[in-house]
N, C-alpha and C positions, 0 to 999 in steps of 0.2 A: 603549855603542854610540856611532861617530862615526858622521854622516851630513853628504854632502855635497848642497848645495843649487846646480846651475845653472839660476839666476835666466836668463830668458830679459825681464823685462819690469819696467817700474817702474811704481807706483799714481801716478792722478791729486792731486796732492799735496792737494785738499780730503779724497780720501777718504783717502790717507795717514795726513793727522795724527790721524784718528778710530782707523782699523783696520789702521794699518801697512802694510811693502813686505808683497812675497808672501814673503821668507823669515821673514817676524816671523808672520804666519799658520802658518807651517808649523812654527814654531818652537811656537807656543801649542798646536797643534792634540797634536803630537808629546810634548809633556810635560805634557798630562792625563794619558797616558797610561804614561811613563814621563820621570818629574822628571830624571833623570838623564843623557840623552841628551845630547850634543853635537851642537852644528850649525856648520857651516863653508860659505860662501856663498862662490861662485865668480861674479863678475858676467860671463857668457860674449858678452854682448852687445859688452863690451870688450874682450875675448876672453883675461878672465881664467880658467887654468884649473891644477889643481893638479901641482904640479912632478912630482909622483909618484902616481897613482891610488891606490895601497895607503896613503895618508892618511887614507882614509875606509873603512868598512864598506860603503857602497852610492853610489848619487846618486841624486835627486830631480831631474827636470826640470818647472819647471814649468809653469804656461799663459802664453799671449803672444795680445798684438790681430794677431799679422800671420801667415800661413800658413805652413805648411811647406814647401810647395810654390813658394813666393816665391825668387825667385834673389838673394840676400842676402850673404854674404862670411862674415856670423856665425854664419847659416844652416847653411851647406853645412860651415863648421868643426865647428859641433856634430856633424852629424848623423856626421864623419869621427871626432870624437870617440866618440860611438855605439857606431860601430863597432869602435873599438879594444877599448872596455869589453865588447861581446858576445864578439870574439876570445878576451878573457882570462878571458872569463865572469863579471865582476865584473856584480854587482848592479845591478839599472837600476832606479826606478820613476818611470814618464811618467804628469802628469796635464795633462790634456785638451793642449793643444798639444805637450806633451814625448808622450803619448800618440800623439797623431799622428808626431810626430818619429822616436819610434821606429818604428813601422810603417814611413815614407818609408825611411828612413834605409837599413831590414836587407832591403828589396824589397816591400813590401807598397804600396799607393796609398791616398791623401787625398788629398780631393776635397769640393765645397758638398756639405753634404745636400740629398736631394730636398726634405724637408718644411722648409726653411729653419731660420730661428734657432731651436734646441732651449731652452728658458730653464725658470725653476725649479727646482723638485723633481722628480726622475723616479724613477720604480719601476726598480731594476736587477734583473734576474730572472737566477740562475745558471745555468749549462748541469752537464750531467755532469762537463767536465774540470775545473771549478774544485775540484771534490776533491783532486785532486791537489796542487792550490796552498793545503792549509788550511781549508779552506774548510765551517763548519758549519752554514750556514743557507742556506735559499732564495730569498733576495734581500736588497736594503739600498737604502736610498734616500739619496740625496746632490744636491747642488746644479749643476746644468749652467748652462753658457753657452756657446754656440759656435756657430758658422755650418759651420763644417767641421765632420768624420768621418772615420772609417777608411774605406776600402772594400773593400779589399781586407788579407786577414791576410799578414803577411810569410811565407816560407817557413819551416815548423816551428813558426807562431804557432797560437795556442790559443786558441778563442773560450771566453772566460769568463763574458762575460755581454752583456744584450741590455736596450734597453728599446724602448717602444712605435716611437719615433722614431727608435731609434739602433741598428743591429744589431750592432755590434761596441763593445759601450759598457765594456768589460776585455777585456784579452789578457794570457797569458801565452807565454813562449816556454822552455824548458830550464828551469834550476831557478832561474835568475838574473834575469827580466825578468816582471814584474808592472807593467801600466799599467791607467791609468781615465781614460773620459773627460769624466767628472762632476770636481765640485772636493768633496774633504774637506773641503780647508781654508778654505772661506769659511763668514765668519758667517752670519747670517740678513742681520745691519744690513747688510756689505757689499755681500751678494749681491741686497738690495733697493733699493741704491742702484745697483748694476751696471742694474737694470732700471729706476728712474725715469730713467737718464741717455739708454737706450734706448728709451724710451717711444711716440715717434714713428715711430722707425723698425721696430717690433716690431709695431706696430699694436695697438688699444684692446683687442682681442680678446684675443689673444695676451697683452698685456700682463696683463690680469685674470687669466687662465686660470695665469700662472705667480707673482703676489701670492698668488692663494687656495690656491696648490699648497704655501703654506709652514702650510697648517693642516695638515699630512703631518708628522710627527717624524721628524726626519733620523739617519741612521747614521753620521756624520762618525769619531764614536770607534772607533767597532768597525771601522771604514775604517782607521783609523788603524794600528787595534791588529793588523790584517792585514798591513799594511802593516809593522809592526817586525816579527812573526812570521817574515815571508816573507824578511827580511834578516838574522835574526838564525841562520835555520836551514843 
């Protein structure tokens, strides 16, 4: 399997040189799982993007610090990208901003969440349609970070799953588009440094409530392994 990766963002280079960009995450996270895989990163921020779509099996888009909803140049290229790959029904999988991205992008809205920044570990709890998409247990837990949300499901979007904070926390759309808006691919180390660097701005509360939320064992792999299934089918 090849997978393509548009990178929407680059690591602060302290945390860089510990835990890598986000396609070196998603490269690690992707060959626990299957050693084998191929990854090809498209930096779309410079509005690198593949000279032919059928280069790759799928594409990964994945989180970024700035919204979707931002009127941007790279922005609005993507999301036109998007849409070419839904036309042709090639394989999407959005996490947490490419999540949002795709929702903005096919007609759906993103928008702040009410209960503001979502941080740590969250219970994802499935709905009935995630059967459809694979899907053989009743929830998984994975690592969130985001001030934004979906809020509205594009037209033909499929609510996947939900957690306390987030109502639309996976969607799928046809048999080609699977998003989430938790991150697989952060470490514990990463995702704990994402939150001492937010610490102030999260508030003391908030902040504790999402450190002790990593005494929770995460589902990243089985995330993963959903994740090849759903591209590989």
């Amino acid at each position: 399997m090849k997978l393509g990766i548009l990178n929407t963002d680059t690591v602060k280079p302290e945390f860089a040189a510990k835990h890598g960009e986000y396609p070196d995450m998603f490269a690690e996270l992707f060959h626990l799982v299957d050693p084998d895989i191929s990854l090809m990163t498209y930096e779309v921020v410079h509005g690198e993007y593949p000279s032919d779509i059928d280069e790759v099996d799928g594409y990964v888009i994945t989180g970024s610090k700035l919204s979707v909803y931002d009127d941007i140049p790279w922005i609005n290229d993507l999301k036109n990208f998007v849409r070419q790959l839904h036309s042709e029904e090639k394989k999407i999988i959005g996490i947490c901003f490419g999540h949002q991205l795709v929702a903005e992008a096919l007609g759906g809205k993103t928008g702040q969440a009410e209960t503001g920044w979502c941080v740590g570990v969250h219970k994802n709890k499935f709905t009935d349609a995630a059967e459809d998409y694979g899907v053989t247990r009743n929830e998984f837990k994975i690592p969130s970070n985001h001030k934004d949300q979906v809020l509205e499901l594009p037209p033909g979007g499929k609510l996947l799953a939900c957690t306390e904070t987030c109502p639309i926390s996976a969607m799928g759309l046809g048999d080609h588009i699977l998003t989430f808006q938790g991150h697989p691919e952060f470490s514990e180390g990463y995702a704990r440094a994402l939150l001492d660097m937010r610490r102030k701005i999260f508030g003391e509360m908030r902040y504790r409530e999402a450190i002790n939320s990593f005494k929770n064992e995460t589902n990243n792999s089985q995330v993963a392994s959903w994740i090849l299934d759903f591209i590989s089918r």
